[in-house]
N, C-alpha and C positions, 0 to 999 in steps of 0.2 A: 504494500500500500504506500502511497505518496501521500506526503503533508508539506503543506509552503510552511516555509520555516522563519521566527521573531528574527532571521536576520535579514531575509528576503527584504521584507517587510519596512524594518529600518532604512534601510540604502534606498530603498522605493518611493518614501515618504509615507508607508503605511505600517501596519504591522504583521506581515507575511510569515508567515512558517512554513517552512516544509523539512519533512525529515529525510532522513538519507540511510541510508539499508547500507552500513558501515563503513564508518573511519574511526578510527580511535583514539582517544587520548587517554586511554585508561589501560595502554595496551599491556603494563605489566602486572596488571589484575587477572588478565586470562592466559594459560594457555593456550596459543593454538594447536588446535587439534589436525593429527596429521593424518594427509590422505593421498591417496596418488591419482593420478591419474590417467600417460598415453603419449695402313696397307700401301698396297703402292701405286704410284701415285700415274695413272693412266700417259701414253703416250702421245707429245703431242704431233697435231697434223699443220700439214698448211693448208689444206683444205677449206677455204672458208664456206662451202656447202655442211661439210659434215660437221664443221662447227654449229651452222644454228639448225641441222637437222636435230644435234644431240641438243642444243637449249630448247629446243621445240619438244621435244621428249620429255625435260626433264618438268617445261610446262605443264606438257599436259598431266603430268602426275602428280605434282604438285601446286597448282593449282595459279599457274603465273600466267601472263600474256606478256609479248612483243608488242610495244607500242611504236611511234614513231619517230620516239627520240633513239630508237637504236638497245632502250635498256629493259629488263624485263621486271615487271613488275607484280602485285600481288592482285589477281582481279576484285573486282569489287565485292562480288560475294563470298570472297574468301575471307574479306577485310569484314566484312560487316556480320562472320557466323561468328556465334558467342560458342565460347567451349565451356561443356556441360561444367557444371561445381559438381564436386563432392564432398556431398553435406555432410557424410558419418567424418570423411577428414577434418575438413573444418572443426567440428565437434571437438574431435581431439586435440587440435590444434588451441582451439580457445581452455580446454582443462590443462593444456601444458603449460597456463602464464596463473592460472588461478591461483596457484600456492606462492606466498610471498613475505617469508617472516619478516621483512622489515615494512608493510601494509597490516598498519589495522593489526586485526585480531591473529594474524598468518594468512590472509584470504583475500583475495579480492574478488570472491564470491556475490558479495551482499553489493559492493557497489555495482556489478554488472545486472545484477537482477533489478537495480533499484531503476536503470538506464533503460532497461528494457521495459518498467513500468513506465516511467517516466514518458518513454516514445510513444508507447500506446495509451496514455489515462488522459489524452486530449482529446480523446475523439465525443464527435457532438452526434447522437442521432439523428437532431432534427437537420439539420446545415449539413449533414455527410461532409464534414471538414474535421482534422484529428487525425489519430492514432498512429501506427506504427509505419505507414503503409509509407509515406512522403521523404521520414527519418529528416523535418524539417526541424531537427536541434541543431542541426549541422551550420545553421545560420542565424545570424542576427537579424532580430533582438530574441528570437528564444531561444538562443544557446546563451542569455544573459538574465533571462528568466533567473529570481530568485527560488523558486523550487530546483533549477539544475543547476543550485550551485554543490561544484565537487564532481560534478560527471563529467566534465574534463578530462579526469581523470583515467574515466572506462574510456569515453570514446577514441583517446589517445593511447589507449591501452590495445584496442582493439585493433586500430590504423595498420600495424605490419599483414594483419591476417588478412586486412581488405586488400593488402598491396599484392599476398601472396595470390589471393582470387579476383580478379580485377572485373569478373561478369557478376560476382557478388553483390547483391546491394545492399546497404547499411540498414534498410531493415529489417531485413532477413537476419543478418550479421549479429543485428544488436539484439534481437528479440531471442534466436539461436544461443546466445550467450546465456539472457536469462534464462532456459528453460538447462542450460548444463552449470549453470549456478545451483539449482534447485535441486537438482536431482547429483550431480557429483557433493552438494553438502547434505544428501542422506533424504530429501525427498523422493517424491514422485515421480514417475516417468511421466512426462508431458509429451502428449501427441505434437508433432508441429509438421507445417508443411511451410515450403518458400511460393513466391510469388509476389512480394513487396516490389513496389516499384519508384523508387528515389526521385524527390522532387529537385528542380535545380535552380532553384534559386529560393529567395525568400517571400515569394508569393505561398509559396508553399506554408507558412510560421502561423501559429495559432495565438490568439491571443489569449496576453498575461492571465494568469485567475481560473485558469480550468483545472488545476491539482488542489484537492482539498485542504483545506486554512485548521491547521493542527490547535490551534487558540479557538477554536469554535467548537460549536454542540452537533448533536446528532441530527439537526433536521439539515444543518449546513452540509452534512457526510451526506444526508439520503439525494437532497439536492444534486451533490457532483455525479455521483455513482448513478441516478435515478439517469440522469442527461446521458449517462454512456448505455445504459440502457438494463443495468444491473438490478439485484433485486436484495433484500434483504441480509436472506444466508449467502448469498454472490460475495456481499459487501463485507460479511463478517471474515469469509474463507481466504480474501482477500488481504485483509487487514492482518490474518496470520503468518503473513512473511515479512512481518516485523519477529520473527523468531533468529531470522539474520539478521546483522549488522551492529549498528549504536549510530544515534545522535553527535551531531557533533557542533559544537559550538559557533566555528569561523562560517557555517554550510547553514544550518537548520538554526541555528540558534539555540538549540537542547544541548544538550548533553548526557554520554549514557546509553549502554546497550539495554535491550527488553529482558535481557536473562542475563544469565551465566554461561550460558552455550552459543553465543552470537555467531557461531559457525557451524552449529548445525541444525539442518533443518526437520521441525517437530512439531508440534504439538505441545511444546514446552510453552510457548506465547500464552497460550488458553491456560495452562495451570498457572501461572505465573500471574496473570492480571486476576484470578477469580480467587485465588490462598493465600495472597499476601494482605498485610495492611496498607495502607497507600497512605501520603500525608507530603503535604505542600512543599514544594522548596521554590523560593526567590533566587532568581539569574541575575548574573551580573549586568545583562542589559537590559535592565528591565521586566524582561517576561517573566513566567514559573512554571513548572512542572511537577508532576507527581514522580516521589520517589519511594520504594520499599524503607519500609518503617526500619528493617532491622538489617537491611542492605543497602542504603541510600546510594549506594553508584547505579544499582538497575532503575530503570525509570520508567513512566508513561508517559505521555501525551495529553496535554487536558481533554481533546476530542476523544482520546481510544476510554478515559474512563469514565465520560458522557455517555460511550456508545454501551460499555459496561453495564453503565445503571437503565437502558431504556428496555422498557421490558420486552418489544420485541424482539432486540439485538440480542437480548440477554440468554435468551434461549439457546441462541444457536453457541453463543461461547460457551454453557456451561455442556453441550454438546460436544463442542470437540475437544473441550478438557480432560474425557473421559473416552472419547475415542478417536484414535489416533487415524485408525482405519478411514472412517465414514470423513475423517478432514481433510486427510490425503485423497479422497474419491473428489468429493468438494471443490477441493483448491484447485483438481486436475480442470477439470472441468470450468471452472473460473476463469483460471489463468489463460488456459485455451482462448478463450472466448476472449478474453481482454486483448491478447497479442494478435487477434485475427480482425478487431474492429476497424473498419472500413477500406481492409484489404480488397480491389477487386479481383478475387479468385477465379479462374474460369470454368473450376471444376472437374479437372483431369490434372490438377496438382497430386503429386506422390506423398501420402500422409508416413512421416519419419516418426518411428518410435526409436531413442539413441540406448544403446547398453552402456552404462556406467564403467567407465576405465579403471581396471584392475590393476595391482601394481606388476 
């Protein structure tokens, strides 16, 4: 889940919050936790016959033409055929950079999942403008957006992988990333299939205010999420990948991971907001946050403990407090739907289910 964050806010001349699905400053509180993841040389002639009989040969196999400047060149359909990705490589590729003890908690898990929320939790139903499909963070003003402050960091993280696959497109790329965030830190397997198609320039950028405002209440959550077209338990199963990451002060304004596990992904979020005490703590820029009474480095969100107390929401938390199963079914299905909003798919996309990288 995405929250604008009290620093957004500040710099904006408002009071913005969003959180960020981890950086640390509290990084020698946690262990991170380790995981793996994945002749000679022909004679020549004077012949200039059998000279460009043999370049004419070698055209037609590979795929050149004789133009009329004398040189040969690549024809045009050669130039303009994309060569297939492969997407299971890619996969491994993006869990080869994941682990990073000098990042945060060991991980740069939580901030690739956060990039992949981020690119998709714009999208509008009614306006079919948003989501992941455009990967308009890439430009300004919303790669300046105060909710994407720190993803920078992912999508500069990600930049060699795009360079290795150059037919890849950044939405694909970034959303592909979240779904091996989630699942190489001990989630679900998430269905995904490509088909994003990259906008190029910044007509493509959605306006400021469409990731949910973490200093607000539960009608302002149902709001955002209502607009992308979510429902309820969507919103709640959603709000569980805050089980990755922490707050961080320079980015969101918080500060503070959800648990003690901020790298791996569980069902721990739902036990953690529903068994602890919670009680106030004042920021140094002004805002405040809820922290564990008897752990004050884990935190909440004002919004996650509004959505706590509302009895609808409340339901489904104390759901998946208790099953880990039916949250992991939930978030699959969620998260699917979130990184697919306003993709146009044509319907004969290859749906990728990826196997987790063994050491």
């Amino acid at each position: 889940m995405a929250f604008r964050s009290v620093a957004s806010r500040m710099t904006a001349g408002g009071l913005g919050v969003r959180t960020t699905v981890g950086v640390a400053s509290a990084r020698s509180s946690f262990q991170p936790i380790s995981r793996c993841y994945t002749t000679q040389q022909p004679k020549k002639s004077n012949s200039n016959k059998l000279v460009i009989l043999g370049l004419l040969g070698l055209g037609a196999a590979g795929g050149y033409y004789y133009n009329n400047t004398g040189r040969y060149s690549l024809s045009t359909s050669q130039v303009n055929q994309k060569k297939p990705v492969d997407y299971h490589q890619v996969y491994k590729d993006i869990v080869e950079i994941l682990e990073d003890n000098d990042y945060d908690d060991g991980s740069y898990g939580p901030v690739l999942l956060r990039l992949a929320w981020h690119a998709s939790g714009t999208y509008d139903k009614d306006t079919k403008t948003g989501g992941s499909n455009s990967a308009s963070m890439r430009f300004e003003p919303e790669a300046l957006h105060g909710a994407n402050n720190g993803l920078k960091v992912a999508r500069d993280l990600l930049e060699p992988i795009k360079a290795k696959y150059p037919d890849l497109s950044y939405g694909d790329l970034w959303t592909l990333a979240g779904v091996a965030a989630v699942q190489e830190l001990g989630g679900p397997t998430i269905p995904w299939r490509p088909g994003r198609v990259d906008g190029v320039s910044a007509e493509s950028c959605t306006p400021d205010g469409r990731l949910p405002d973490a200093t607000k209440k539960q009608d302002h959550i149902r709001d955002i999420f209502y607009r992308m077209g979510f429902d309820d338990q969507e919103i709640v199963a959603l709000t569980g990948a805050h089980a990755l990451g922490r707050c961080h002060p320079d980015r969101s304004g918080f500060d503070g991971p959800w648990s003690e596990q901020p790298t791996v992904f569980s069902n721990e979020y739902f036990k953690v907001i529903s068994e602890r005490k919670w009680v106030k703590k004042d920021l140094a820029n002004g805002g405040w946050q809820w922290v564990d009474k008897n752990n004050p480095t884990v935190m909440m969100l004002p919004a996650e403990i509004a959505m706590f107390n509302d009895k609808e929401f409340r339901k489904y938390f104390d759901l998946y407090a208790k099953d880990q199963d039916k949250y992991f079914a939930d978030f699959t299905k969620a998260f699917t739907k979130l990184t697919e909003l306003g993709v146009p798919f044509k319907g004969d996309e290859k749906v990728y289910k990826f196997e987790t990288i063994d050491a």
